[in-house]
LUMFIMI-252780 format. One line per field, with one value per residue (C-alpha): x negated, y, z; residue number from 1. Coordinates in steps of 0.5 Angstrom, whole numbers. Layout:
<guzas>
x	(X ...) $
y	(Y ...) $
z	(Z ...) $
num	(NUM ...) $
</guzas>
This chain:
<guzas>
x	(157 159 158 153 148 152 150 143 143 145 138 134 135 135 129 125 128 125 119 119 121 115 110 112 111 106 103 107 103 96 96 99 95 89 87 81 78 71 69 64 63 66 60 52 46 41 38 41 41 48 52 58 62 67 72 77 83 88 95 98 99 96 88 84 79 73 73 68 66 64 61 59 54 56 51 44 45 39 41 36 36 35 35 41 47 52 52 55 57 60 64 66 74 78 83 90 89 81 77 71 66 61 55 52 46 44 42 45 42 45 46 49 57 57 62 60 65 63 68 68 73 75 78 80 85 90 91 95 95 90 91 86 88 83 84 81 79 74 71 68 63 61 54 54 47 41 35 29 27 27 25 22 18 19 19 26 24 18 16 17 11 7 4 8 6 10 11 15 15 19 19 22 26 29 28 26 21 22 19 19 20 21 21 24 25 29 26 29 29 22 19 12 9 1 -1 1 -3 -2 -2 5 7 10 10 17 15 12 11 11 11 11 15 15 18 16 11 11 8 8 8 5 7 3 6 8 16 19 26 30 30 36 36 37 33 34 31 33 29 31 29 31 29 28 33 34 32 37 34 38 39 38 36 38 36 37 33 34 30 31 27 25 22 14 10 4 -1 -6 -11 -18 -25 -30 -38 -35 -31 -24 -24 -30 -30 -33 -38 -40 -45 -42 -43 -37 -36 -28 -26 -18 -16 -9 -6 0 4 11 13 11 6 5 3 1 1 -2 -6 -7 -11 -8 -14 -13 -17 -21 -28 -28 -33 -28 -33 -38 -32 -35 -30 -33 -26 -21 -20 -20 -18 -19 -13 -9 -14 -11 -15 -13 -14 -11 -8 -12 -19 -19 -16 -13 -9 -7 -5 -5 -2 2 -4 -10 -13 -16 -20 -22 -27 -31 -36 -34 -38 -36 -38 -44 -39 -33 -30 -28 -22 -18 -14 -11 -17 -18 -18 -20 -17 -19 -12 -12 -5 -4 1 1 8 13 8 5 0 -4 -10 -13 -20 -22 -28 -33 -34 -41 -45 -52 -57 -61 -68 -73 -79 -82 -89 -86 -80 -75 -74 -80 -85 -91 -98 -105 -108 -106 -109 -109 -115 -119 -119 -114 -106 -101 -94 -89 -81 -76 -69 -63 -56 -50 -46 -39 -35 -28 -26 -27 -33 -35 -42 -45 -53 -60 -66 -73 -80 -86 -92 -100 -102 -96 -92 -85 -88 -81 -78 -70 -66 -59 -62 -58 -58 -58 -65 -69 -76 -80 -87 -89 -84 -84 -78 -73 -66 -60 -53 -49 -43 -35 -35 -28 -28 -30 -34 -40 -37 -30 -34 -40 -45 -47 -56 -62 -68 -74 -82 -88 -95 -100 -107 -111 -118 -124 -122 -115 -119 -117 -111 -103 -100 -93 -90 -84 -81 -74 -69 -63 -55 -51 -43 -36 -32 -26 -22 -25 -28 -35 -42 -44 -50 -55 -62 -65 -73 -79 -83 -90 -96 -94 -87 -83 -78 -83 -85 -91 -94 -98 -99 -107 -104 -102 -109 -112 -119) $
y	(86 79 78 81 76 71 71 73 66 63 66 64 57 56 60 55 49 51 52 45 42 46 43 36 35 39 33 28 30 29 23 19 23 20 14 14 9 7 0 -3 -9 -8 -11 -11 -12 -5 -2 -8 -5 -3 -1 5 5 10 8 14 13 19 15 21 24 30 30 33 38 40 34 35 29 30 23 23 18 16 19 18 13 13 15 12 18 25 23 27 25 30 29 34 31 35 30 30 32 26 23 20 12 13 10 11 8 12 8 11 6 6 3 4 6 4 -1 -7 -6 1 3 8 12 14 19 21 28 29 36 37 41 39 41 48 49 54 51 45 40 34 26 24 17 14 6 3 -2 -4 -6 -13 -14 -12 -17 -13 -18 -13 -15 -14 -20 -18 -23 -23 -22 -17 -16 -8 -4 -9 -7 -9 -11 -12 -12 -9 -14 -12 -16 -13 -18 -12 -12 -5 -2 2 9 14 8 11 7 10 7 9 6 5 9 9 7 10 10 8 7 3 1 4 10 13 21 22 16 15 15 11 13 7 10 4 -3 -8 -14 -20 -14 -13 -11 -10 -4 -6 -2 -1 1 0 1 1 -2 -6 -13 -15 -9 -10 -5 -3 -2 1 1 4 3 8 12 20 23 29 31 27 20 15 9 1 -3 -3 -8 -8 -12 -13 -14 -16 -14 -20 -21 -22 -28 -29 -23 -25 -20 -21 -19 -21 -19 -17 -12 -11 -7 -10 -7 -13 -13 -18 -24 -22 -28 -28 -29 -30 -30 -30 -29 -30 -29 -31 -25 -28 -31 -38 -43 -46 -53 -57 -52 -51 -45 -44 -40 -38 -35 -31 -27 -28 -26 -32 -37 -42 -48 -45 -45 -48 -49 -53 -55 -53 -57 -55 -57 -53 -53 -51 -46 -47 -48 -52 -52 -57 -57 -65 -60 -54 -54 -46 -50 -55 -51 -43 -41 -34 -28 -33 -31 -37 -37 -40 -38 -40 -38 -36 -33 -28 -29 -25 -22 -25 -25 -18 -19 -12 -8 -14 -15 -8 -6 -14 -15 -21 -24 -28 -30 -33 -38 -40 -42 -37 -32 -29 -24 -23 -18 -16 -13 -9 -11 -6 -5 -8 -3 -5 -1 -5 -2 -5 -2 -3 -2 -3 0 4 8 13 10 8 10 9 2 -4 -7 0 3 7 15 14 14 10 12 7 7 6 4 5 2 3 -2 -2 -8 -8 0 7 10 17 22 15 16 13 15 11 13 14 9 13 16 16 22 23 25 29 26 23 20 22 29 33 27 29 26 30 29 32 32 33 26 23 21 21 22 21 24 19 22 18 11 7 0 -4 1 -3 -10 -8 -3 0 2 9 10 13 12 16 15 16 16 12 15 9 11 7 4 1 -3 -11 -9 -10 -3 -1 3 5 3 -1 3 5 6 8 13 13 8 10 4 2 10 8 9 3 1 -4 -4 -7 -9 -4 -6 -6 -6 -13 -11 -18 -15 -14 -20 -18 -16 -21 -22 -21 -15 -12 -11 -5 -5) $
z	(-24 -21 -29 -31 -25 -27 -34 -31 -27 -34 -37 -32 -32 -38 -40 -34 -37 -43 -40 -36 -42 -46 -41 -40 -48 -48 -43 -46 -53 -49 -46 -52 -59 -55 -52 -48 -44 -42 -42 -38 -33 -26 -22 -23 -18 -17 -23 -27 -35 -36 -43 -42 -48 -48 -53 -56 -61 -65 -65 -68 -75 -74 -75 -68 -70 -66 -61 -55 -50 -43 -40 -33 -31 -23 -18 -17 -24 -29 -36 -42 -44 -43 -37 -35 -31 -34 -42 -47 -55 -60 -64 -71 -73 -71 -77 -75 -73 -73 -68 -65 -59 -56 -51 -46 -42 -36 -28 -22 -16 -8 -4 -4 -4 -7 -11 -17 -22 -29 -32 -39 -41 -49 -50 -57 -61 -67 -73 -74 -67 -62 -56 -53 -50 -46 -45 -38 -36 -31 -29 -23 -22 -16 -14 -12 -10 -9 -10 -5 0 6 14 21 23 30 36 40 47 49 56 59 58 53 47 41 35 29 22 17 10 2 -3 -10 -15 -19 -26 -27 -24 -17 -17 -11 -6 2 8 15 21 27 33 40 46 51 44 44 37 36 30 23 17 12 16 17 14 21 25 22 15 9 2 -2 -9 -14 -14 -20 -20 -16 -12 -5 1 9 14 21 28 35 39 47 49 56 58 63 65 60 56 48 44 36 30 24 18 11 4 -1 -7 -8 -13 -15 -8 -5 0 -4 1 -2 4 11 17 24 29 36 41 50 56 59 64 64 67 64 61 55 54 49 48 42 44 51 48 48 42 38 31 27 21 16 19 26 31 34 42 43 51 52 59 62 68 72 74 76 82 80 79 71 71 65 59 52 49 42 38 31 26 20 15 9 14 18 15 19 19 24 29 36 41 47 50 44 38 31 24 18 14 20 23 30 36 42 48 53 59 60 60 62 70 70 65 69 75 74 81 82 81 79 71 67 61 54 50 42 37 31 25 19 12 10 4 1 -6 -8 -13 -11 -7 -4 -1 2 10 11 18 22 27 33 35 42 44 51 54 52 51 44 44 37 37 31 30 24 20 17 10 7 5 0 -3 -9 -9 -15 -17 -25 -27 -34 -35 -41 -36 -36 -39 -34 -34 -30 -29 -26 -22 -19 -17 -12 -13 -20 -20 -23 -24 -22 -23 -17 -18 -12 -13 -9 -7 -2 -1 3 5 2 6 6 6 3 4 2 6 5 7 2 3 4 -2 -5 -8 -13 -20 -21 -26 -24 -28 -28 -29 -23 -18 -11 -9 -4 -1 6 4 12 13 6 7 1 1 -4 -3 -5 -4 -3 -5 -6 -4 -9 -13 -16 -15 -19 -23 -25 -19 -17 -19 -19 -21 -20 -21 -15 -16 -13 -12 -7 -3 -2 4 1 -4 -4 0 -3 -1 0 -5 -1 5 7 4 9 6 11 11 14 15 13 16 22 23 26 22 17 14 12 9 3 3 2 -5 -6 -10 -13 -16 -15 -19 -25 -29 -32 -26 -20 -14 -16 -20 -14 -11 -11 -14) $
num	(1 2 3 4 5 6 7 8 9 10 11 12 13 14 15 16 17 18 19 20 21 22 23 24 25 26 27 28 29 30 31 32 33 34 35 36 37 38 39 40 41 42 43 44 45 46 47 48 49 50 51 52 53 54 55 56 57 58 59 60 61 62 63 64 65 66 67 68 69 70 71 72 73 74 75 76 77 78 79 80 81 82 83 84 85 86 87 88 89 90 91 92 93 94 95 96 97 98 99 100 101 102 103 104 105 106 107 108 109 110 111 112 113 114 115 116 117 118 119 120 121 122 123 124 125 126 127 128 129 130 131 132 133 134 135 136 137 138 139 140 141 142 143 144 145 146 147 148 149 150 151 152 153 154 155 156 157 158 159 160 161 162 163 164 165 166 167 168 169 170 171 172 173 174 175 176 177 178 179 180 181 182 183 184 185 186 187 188 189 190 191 192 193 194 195 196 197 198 199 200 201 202 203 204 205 206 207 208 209 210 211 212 213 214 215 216 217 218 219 220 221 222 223 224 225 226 227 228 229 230 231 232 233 234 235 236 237 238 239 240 241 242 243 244 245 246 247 248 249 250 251 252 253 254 255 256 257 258 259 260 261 262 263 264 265 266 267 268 269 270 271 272 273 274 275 276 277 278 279 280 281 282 283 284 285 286 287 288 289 290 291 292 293 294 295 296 297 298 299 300 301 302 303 304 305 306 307 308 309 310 311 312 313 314 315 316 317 318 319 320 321 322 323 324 325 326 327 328 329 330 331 332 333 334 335 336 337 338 339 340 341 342 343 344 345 346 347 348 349 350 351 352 353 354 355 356 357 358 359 360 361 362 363 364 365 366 367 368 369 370 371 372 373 374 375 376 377 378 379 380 381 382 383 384 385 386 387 388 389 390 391 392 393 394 395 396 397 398 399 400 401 402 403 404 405 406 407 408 409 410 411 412 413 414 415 416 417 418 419 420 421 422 423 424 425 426 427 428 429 430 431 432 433 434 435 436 437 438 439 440 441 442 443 444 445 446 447 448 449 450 451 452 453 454 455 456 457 458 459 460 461 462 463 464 465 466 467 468 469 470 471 472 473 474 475 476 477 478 479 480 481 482 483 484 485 486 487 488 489 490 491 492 493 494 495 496 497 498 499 500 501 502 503 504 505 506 507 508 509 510 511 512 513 514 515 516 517 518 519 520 521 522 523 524 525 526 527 528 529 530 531 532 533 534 535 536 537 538 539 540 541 542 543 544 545 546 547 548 549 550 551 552 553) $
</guzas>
């Protein structure tokens, strides 16, 4: 018995070391009949263009046939193409001492200082044999750099209970252009969001879409927070992308702020009116009031006013005690010539004021210049405050009348005449400047005796008359910005008739009144509009008609 485990023990070892000795050979015979490696640089900034190649050798003597290859991009990689981070190749039969490479191109997505690992596995199987083996290998490369200019511009110090207003800029130097952008923010505790420009998705959120190179932008943030007197808040913003479904972080910034104790408090009204939407050709009334609300006098101190925005028409500014130069577009006021400057006593308000008119339009050469917005940026003391004011958009309805015109063709006589009818042709033109605005609307009152003739150009134009008013109404619809500046203009021309009576005879007779546009301003949320001129019987717009012509005979 004690023979036959001894024999048993014998058979065993040797069948297990048989088996040990199979595997390792069988392993030994992988790694050595391929050579796989990917090449590729160890280090590249964001979305820098890189190539992988993946470099594979037979070093046996047997040919290895059917020789598949799997080359993993790391994750949240852009493949060139397919588009496809998992790649699959069926490769050709590989001959003893052969060798090959493979590239795959690329760009890596992260932030600065992520490690990204590519992976490539080549399974295959020699000749004469059933079983398949692989070959695995992988390649790191770090990315050193992110070249996206991301960060608040946000005071240091703000005083508790104070409205807050900053500014989130980005600028992309990447050389590849950035697509499903997103911006987060992480606000502080006692944060209380107001509202931003561009609007936010959920007061948290920004969808940027689009980045080109050397292309940026700015999201600004009102808002009102609270705190402790020495009490440090954060914020923490995020810049990252969407792939497959996942937030793919690229930039992080984080800024501190301190509580601090208030000692002066700076508010603003224009037209007396803290919260003045403006309009072009506004006269503007600037009333700045500060009160000291610490528990000390203030002596000796310098306002200055800070004027921004494309609006302004700056050579007009009046500042009876400031002084102003253009270039720098500062107003000073002096402490030497206005006494509350001087001496500013615990609880006493002071003020300063100027005049200031906005331009009664601007060159309009894009998107840049939507949303137009006027800043004031107060410093006085230790103290800063900006306000802003946002500004309408200009509305224009261009109102012309023809006699001769390829319009309809006109007909009767001219100079019109009692008791008989003369066809005219007016032609509407709308036009909007800086913001998009909605319900566009263009209304004007028929001169006596006239009438439509019924006959419009485009057909199917929303134009509609009350005879018991005379008033004729053209539903314009939406209106981007820019639209009939930065391309064509929504019109409509139409004929009326004019019939005179005896008692109009040597008289020049409106055709038609002031024509009135007005929509809703999708920016500053008020009503705008203005008016064009009416027309009359003397056709100032149609060269073959005089002023005499005009008469009614």
């Amino acid at each position: 018995m004690k023979k036959l485990i001894t024999i048993f023990i014998v058979l065993a070892t040797l069948t297990s070391g048989f088996v040990g000795f199979w595997y390792y050979q069988r392993n030994i015979y992988s790694k050595e009949i391929l050579r796989l490696e990917i090449l590729a640089p160890d280090e590249v900034d964001l979305a820098e263009g890189l190539e992988y190649i993946v470099k594979y050798k037979n070093n046996g003597n047997s040919t290895l046939e059917e020789p598949r290859l799997v080359f993993e991009y790391p994750e949240y990689s852009i493949p060139e193409e397919n588009r496809v981070i998992r790649q699959e190749l069926t490769l050709e039969d590989i001959y003893p001492g052969q060798e090959r490479t493979i590239s795959f191109k690329g760009r890596l997505l992260g932030k600065d200082g992520d490690v990204k690992t590519a992976r490539a596995v080549l399974s295959y199987r020699p000749k004469n044999l059933k079983t398949r083996y692989e070959a695995e290998t992988s390649h790191i490369t770090r990315i050193k750099s992110v070249p996206i200019n991301f960060e608040f511009d946000l005071s240091s110090k703000i005083e508790s209970g104070k409205e807050i207003n900053f500014r989130l800029n980005y600028f992309s130097n990447v050389d590849y252009p950035l697509s499903d952008l997103r911006i987060k923010i992480e606000y502080p505790s006692d944060f209380e969001f107001e509202e931003s420009t561009p609007k936010a998705l959920d007061k948290t959120e920004w969808d940027i879409g689009l980045l080109n190179k050397a292309e940026g932008g700015r999201i600004e943030i009102v808002g009102n927070i609270l705190g402790e007197v020495g009490e440090e808040k954060k914020f923490k913003a995020e810049l990252g992308t969407w792939q497959e479904g996942e937030f793919v972080l690229l930039k992080e910034v984080i800024r501190g702020i301190q509580i601090v104790k208030p000692a002066l408090y700076i508010s603003q009204q224009i037209n007396g009116n803290p919260k003045y939407i403006a309009s072009p050709g506004d006269l503007l009334h600037y009333e700045i009031f500060f009160k000291n609300i610490g528990e000390d006098d203030l002596k000796d101190m310098f306002l200055v006013a800070r004027l921004e925005g494309s609006a302004l028409d700056l050579e007009t500014l009046k500042a009876p005690l400031g002084e102003f130069e253009l270039g720098d577009n500062s107003i000073v006021f002096d402490w030497r010539r206005v006494f509350k400057l001087q001496l500013l006593g615990t609880q006493e308000e002071g003020k300063v004021e100027f005049w200031v008119e906005l331009k009664k339009d601007w060159e309009m050469t894009g998107s840049k210049d939507k949303n137009p917005l006027i800043r004031n940026k107060v410093y006085l003391s230790q103290a800063r405050e900006e306000f802003t004011t946002k500004v309408n958009s200009k509305l224009e309805i261009i109102q012309k009348g023809y006699f001769q015109d390829e319009v309809f063709g006109n007909s009767g006589p001219i100079p019109p005449k009692a008791d008989e009818s003369t066809t005219y042709t007016i032609i509407w033109r709308a036009k909007n400047y800086f913001n998009d605005v909605k319900n566009v609307k263009v209304k004007a009152t028929l001169g006596q005796g006239v009438k439509p003739s019924g006959k419009i150009f485009p057909e199917g134009t929303s134009l509609t008359f009350d005879s018991q008013s005379k008033e004729l109404v053209w539903q314009v619809g939406d209106m981007e910005a820019g639209q009939g500046i930065l391309n064509d203009a929504p019109n409509v021309s139409f004929q009326i008739t004019l019939t005179p009576v005896l008692s109009q005879r040597r008289q020049i007779l409106t055709l038609i009144k002031e024509a009135e546009i007005s929509g809703e301003d999708q920016w500053t949320e008020t009503k705008t509009g203005t008016e064009s001129l009416l027309i009359d019987t003397t056709l100032p717009d149609d060269q073959t008609v005089s002023e005499e012509m005009g008469r009614v005979q």
